[in-house]
Phi, psi and omega in degrees: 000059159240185207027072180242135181310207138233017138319326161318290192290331174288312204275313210276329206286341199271307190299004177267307197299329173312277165341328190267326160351281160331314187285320202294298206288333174310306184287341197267330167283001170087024194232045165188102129040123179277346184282318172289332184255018160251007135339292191282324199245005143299335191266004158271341180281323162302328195258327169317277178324337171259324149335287165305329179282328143240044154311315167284306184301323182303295189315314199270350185278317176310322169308316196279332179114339179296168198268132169270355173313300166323314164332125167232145178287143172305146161293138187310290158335293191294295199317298157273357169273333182292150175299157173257000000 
């Protein structure tokens, strides 16, 4: 994910949820592994959660007057380490 607009950053978030979607139904018809599909959709809750972080760091450097291009994505640990 870098240099991504964030019409980019919009896009990617719709094509995981779409993706989880997808997973969700799979599991519930029974055409996925419950081990495998609680994997794929911690690695989708990661790639989501960073998605939005930087989605928001693009938002708050534009707010601030900084170049949003600077936004860099989180490591999957920073991401998941933040408080709720």
């Amino acid at each position: 994910m870098v240099s991504m607009t964030e019409q980019d950053i919009l896009t990617r978030i719709k094509n995981l949820v779409d993706r989880e979607h997808d997973l969700r139904s799979k599991a519930t018809a029974g055409a996925l592994d419950p081990v495998a599909e609680r994997q794929q959709l911690a690695e989708l809750e990661v790639a989501l959660d960073q998605c939005w972080d930087l989605l928001r760091q693009r938002r708050a450097r534009k707010d601030s007057g900084a170049a949003e291009d600077d936004a860099q994505v989180s490591s999957p640990r920073q991401v998941e380490g933040y408080l709720q």
